[in-house]
MARVO-899326 format. One record per residue (C-alpha): residue in three letters; x, y, z. Coordinates in steps of 0.2 Angstrom, whole numbers, plus 5000, padded with zeros to 4 digits. Layout:
ALAXYZ ...
This chain:
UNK533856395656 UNK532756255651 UNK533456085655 UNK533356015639 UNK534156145629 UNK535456155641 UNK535555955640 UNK535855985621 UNK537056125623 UNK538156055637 UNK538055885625 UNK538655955607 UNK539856085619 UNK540855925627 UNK540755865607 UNK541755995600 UNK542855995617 UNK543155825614 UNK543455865597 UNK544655985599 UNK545755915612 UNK546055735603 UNK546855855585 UNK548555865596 UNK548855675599 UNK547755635580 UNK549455745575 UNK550555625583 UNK549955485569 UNK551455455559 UNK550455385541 UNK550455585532 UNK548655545523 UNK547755445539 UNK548355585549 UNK547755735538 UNK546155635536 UNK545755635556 UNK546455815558 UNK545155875546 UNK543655745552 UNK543955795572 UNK543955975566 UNK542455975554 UNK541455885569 UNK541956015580 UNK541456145568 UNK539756055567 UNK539456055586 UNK539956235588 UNK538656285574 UNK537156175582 UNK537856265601 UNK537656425588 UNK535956395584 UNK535356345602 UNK536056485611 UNK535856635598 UNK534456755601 UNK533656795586 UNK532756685571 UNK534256745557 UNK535656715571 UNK535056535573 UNK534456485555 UNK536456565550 UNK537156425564 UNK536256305560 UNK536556305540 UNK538456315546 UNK538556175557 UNK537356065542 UNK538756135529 UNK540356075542 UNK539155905544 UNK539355865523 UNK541155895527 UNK541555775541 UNK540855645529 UNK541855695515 UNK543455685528 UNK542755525536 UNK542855435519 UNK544655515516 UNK545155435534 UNK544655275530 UNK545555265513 UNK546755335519 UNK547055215533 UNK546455055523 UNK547855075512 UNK546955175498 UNK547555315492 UNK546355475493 UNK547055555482 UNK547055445470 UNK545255375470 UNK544155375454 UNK543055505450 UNK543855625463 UNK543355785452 UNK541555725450 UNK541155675469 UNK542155845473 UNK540755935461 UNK539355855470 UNK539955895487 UNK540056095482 UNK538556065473 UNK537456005488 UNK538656135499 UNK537756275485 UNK536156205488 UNK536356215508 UNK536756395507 UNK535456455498 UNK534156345507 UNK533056535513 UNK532756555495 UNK531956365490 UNK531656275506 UNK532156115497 UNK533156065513 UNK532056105526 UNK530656255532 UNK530756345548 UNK529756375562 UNK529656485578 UNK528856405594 UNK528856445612 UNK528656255620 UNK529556165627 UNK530856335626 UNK530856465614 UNK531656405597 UNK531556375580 UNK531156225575 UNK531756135559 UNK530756035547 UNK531655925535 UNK530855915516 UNK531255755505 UNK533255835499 UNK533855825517 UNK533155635518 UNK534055605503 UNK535555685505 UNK535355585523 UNK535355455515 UNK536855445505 UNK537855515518 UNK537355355528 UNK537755245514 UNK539555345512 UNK539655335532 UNK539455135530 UNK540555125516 UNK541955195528 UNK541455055543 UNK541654915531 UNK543254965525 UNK543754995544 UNK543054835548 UNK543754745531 UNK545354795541 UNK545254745557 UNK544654575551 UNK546154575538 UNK547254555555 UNK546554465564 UNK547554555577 UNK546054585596 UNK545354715588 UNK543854705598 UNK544054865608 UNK544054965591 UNK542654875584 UNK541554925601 UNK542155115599 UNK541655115580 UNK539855025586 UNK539655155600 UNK539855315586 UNK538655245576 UNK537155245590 UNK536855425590 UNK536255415570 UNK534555335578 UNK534555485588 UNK534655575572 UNK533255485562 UNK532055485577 UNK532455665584 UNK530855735576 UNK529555585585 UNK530255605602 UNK529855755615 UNK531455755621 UNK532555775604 UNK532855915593 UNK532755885574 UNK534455855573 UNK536255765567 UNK536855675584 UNK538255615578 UNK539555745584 UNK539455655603 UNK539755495593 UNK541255565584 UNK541855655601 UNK541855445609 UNK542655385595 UNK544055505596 UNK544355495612 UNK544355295614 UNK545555295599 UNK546755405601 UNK547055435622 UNK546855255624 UNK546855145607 UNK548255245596 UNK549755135599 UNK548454975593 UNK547555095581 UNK549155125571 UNK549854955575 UNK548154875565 UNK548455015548 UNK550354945549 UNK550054755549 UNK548754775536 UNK549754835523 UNK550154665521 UNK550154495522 UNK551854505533 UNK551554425553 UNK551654565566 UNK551554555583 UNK551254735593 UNK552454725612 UNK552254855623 UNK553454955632 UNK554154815643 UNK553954685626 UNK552354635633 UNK551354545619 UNK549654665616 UNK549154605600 UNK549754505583 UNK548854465566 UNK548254305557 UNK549854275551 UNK550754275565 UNK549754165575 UNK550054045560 UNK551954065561 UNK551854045579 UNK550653945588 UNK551254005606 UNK550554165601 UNK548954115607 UNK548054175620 UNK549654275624 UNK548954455628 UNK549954515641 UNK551454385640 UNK553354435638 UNK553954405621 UNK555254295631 UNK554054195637 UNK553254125623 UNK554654125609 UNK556454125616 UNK557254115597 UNK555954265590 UNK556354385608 UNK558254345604 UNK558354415587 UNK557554585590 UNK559254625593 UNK560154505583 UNK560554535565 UNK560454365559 UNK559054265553 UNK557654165562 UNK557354005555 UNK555653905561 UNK555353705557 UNK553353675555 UNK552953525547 UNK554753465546 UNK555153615535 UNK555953735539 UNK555853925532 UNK556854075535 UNK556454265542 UNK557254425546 UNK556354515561 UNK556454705559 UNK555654815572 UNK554754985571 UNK554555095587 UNK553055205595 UNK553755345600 UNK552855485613 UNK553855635611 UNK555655555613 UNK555155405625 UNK554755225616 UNK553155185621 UNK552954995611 UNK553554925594 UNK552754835580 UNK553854685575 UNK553654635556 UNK554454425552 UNK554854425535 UNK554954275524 UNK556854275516 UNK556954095513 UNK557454115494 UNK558854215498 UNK559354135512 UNK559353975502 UNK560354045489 UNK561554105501 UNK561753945510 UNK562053855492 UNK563654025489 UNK564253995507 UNK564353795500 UNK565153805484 UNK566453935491 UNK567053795505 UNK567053695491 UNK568153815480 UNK569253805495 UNK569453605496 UNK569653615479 UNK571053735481 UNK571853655493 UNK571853475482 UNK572353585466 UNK573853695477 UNK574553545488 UNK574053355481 UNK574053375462 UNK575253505464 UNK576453405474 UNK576253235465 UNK576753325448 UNK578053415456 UNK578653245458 UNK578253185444 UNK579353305434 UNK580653275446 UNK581153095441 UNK580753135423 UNK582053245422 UNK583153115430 UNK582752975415 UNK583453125404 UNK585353035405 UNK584752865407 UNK583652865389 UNK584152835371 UNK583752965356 UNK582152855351 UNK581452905369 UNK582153085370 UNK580453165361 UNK579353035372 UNK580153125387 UNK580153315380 UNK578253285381 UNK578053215396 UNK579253365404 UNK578253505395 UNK576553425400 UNK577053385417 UNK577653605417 UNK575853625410 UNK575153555423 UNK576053635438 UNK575553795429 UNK573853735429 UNK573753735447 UNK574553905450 UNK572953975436 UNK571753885449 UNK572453925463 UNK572254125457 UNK570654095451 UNK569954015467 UNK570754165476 UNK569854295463 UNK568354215465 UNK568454225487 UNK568454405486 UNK566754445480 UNK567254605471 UNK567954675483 UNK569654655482 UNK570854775492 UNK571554865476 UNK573354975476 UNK574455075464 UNK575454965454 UNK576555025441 UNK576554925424 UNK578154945416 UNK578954825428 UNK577654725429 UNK577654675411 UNK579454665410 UNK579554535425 UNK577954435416 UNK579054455399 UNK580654375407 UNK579754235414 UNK578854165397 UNK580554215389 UNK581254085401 UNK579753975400 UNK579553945380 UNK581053955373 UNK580553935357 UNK579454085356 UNK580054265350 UNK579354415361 UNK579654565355 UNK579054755362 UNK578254875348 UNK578855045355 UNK579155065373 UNK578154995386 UNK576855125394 UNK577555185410 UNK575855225422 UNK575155165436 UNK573555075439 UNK572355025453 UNK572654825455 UNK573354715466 UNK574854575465 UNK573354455454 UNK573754575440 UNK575254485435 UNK574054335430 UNK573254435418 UNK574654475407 UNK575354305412 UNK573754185404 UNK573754285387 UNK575554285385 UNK575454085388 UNK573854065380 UNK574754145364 UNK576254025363 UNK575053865368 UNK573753885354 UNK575053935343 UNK575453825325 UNK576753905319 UNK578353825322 UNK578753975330 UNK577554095337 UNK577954255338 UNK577054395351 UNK577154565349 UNK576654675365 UNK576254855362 UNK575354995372 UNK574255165368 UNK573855295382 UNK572455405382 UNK572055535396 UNK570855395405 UNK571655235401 UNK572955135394 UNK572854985381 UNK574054845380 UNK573954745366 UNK574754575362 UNK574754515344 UNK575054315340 UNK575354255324 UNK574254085327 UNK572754055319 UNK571454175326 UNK570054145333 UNK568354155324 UNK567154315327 UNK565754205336 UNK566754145350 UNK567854305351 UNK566754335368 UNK566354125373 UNK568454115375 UNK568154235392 UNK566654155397 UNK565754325397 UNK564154245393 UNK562554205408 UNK563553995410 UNK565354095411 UNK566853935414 UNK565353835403 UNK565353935387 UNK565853835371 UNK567953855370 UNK568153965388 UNK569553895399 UNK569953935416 UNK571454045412 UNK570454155400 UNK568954165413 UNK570354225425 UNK570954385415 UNK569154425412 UNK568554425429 UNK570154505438 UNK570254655422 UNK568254665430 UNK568854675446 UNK570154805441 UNK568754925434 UNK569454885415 UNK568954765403 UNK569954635389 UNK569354575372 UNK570054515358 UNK570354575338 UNK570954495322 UNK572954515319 UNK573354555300 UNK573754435292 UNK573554295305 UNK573254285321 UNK572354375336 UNK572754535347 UNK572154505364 UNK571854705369 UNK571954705388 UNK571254915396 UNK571254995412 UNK571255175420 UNK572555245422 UNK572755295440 UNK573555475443 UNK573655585461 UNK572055685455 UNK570855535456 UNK571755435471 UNK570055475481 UNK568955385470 
């Protein structure tokens, strides 16, 4: 066999070879589209080599002119595929892009025109020779330069993006950037094929194609997928290897961490203790620059060949905000607590006290100071009862909503909370419209406080000389109302909801109190809500509603 055509056939052969054995580890790619895109290029290029290896070998003029329009039809399709591999691994969606329909036309279009090239020569005219070997020889007409040339251009388009890329992480990309150099040489190949002895009129780039797969893929991957992930965004990343070796980081990881470098090679360990730590810690990192300091959560994604771990790509996150915000939570609940501790023991204590020698003056003062005393005896009570409101409201407030809850039967409850405000406002009537509902619902002991701040609330805001509540109840087959009717003055329709607090300011709506803000977030809590109606004739009706809790629905 003549050397050169055996230099050509053994050259496009080791191609498609080349091709073809880098589709098993381009299938290991984890990004669906980026990995699709390669699968088809790598095959496409192969495709293309075998056609040109096809037109070398066969023996007759029809055998080669049929390879050689396959291997120029498989040729329009590894550029098609190259594009979709670099949009896809850029971050831009394939199959998404503009103008898909019209750019898929043209390809078919130009695809037509290959195929039928015998019957117009518009692509390129045929010609049998004998030296330097028998073949047949091709020559290009002004469609193939021009077709050549967008193909170029579309070629290029797809190295800028890649090259926008590496840029864009500023992660050592140089190793890529020399394989993506080195595919482009054969195109001279290609455009000077016709002017030198030694070259065949044709498309060199398959060897080109076969270096860059290889490079990329046996030797690159890890890094090759490593640069896709880190420029999805703007997020630093640092690539480890195995042994948490630092192989690579982007732009905005050396910002974060100066150490980074001229780290290649480095344990993580080495060069930032904190960061190395919290790869398997849960809590957050924080980093002072510039005497401020900012918050991040360090996540980890693995590289995985077949079940071993090969390297991992570690993402820092910026989670300052909510750091912040939790910081200022975790605050203000240590100071619920101090507050709670100075409401339950000192206030609590020194009115305690208070009362006490109070009710001592009661035998030691004339009828003139009687009423002065009755109102310093019932405020002083208020304010005890103040402190146990507070104390349950702190203690609603610590747990966060999710409050251990447990059945608690009603009946009881309310007559217990009945007895106590019998005791406690003795000139009050409570009465009980029907019997009192006899379910159970899913609450805890705080329940009580409910029922306890509306019936209080009714007596206190009351003007009557002698209030009067009415508590009633209605069932349905998912919950149960209690209602408790007052006699008082009512309250007007635009603050029915402000008296809860159930507005964006809550305790600082016009007219809430702390007592009221209690029964609306524990009936929350509970899974029921509480609102409040007009009484006829005067009057409100606080309506209090919860599900009913039966032994069908204990799961949920």
């Amino acid at each position: 066999m003549n050397p050169l055509l055996l230099g050509h056939v053994i050259i496009f052969a080791l191609s498609a070879i080349a091709c073809v054995a880098t589709i098993p580890q381009a299938r290991k790619i984890q990004h669906p589209e980026t990995r699709e895109g390669l699968i088809v290029f790598l095959g496409s290029v192969a495709l293309w080599s075998g056609g040109y290896i096809g037109y070398l070998l066969a023996p007759t003029r029809a055998g080669k002119l049929a390879f050689y329009i396959f291997g120029f039809i498989f040729a329009f399709v590894a550029v098609g595929a190259w594009l979709y591999f670099c949009a896809a691994y850029t971050g831009r969606p394939p199959r998404h892009a503009p103008f898909r329909n019209l750019i898929l036309g043209t390809f078919l279009f130009f695809t037509a025109l290959k195929v039928t090239n015998p019957l117009h020569n518009l692509y390129f005219t045929t010609e049998w020779v004998t030296e330097p070997f028998p073949h047949l020889v091709i020559h290009h007409e002004l469609l193939y330069w021009i077709v050549l040339g967008l193909s170029y251009a579309a070629i290029a388009v797809g190295f800028f993006v890649l090259m926008e890329r590496f840029h864009h992480t500023g992660s050592d990309s140089r190793p890529l950037v020399v394989l993506v150099g080195l595919s482009g040489l054969p195109a001279v190949a290609t455009i000077i094929g016709g002017q030198v002895d030694w070259l065949l009129p044709l498309m060199y780039e398959p060897p080109g194609v076969a270096l860059f797969a290889v490079g990329t893929l046996f030797f690159y991957r890890q890094r090759f997928e490593a640069i896709r992930l880190t420029g999805e965004s703007d997020k630093p990343a640092i690539f480890l290897d195995q042994e948490t070796r630092i192989q690579d980081y982007n732009q905005a990881a050396r910002k974060l961490f100066p150490a980074l470098e001229d780290s290649f090679g480095e344990p993580l360990e080495a060069v930032n203790t904190a960061l190395a730590d919290h790869l398997t810690k849960q809590d957050i990192l924080a980093v002072t620059q510039d005497g401020e300091t900012r918050y991040y959560d360090v996540s980890s994604t693995p590289f995985l060949a077949g079940e071993v771990t090969t390297g991992q790509l570690v993402t820092v996150t910026d989670v300052t905000e909510r750091e912040s915000y939790r910081q200022r939570l975790e605050e203000k609940t240590e100071q619920l607590e101090a507050l709670n501790r100075v409401v339950r023991h000192d206030i609590r204590n020194d009115m305690t006290v208070i009362l006490g020698w109070a009710e001592i003056l009661k035998d030691h003062i004339d009828e003139d100071g009687e009423d002065a005393l009755d109102r310093v005896l019932q405020k002083s009570q208020h304010v005890i009862q103040f402190t146990e409101v507070a104390r349950e409201f702190v203690e609603s407030l610590s747990e966060e909503g999710t409050a251990e809850l447990e059945e608690i039967q009603l009946q009881p409850l309310l007559d217990a909370e009945l007895a106590a405000v019998r005791d406690s406002f003795s000139n009050a009537q409570f009465h009980v419209s029907g019997e009192l509902c006899d379910v159970s619902v899913q609450a805890n002991e705080m329940l009580s406080s409910v029922f306890r701040n509306i019936l209080e609330n009714a007596v206190r805001h009351n003007d009557k000389e002698t209030p009067e509540i009415t508590v009633s109840c209605e069932e349905s087959s998912e919950t149960v109302q209690y209602r408790i009717a007052d006699n008082g003055p009512g309250i007007p329709d635009q603050q029915k909801e402000q008296i809860f607090g159930k507005g964006e300011k809550g305790l600082d709506s016009p007219g809430s109190g702390i007592g009221l803000y209690l029964v609306h977030l524990l009936t929350d809590q509970f899974g029921g809500d509480v609102w409040v109606e007009d009484n006829n004739p005067t009057g409100s009706v606080f309506v209090v509603e919860l599900p009913i809790h039966k032994p069908s629905n204990k799961a949920s």
